[in-house]
N, C-alpha and C positions, 0 to 999 in steps of 0.2 A: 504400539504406535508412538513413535517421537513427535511432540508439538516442538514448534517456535514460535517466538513473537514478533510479532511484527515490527520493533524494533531489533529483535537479532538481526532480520530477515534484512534490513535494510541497512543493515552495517555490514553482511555478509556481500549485499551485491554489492559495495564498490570495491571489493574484491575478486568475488566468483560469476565472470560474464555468464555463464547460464544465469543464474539469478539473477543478474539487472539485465539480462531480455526479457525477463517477466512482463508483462502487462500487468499494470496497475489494478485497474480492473479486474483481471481476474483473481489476484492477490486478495484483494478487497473482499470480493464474492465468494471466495474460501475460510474467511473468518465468519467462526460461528455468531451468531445474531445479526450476519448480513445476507441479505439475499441482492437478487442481481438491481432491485430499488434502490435498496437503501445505498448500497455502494455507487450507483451513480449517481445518486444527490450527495453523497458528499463527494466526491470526487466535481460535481459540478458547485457545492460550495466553497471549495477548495479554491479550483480556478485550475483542476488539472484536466487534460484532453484525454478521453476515453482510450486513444491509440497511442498515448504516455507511455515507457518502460521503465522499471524501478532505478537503471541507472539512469534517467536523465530528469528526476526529479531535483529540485534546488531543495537548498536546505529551510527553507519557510513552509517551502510542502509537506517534506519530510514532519515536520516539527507539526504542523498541523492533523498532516493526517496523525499521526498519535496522541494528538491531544482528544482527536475528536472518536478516538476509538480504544481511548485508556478506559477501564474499569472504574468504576465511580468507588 
């Protein structure tokens, strides 16, 4: 099994359109220690819309969602 990180993952979609039609969401809900909770409260502390896709995230989202799901 190949992992990525979610930063790969979102340096790859603003090249590979399959990847930025990803929903955020479910992105989210495929990293381990998230379930479909926790990823919508941070997606909703975030300020990102559930029906979001990885290419139309701004770069404050971007930036955020991995700060809030970096590894301590």
């Amino acid at each position: 099994m190949n992992a990525i990180s979610l930063s790969e993952l979102l340096k790859r979609s603003e090249e590979d359109e399959t990847i930025g039609k990803m929903k955020v969401l479910s992105v989210l809900e495929s990293l381990p220690g998230l379930g479909k909770v926790k990823a919508r409260r941070l997606m909703e502390t975030v300020g990102i819309s559930e029906s979001r896709r990885l290419q139309g995230l701004g770069v404050n989202q971007r930036e955020a969602l991995l700060a809030h799901t970096a590894k301590p």
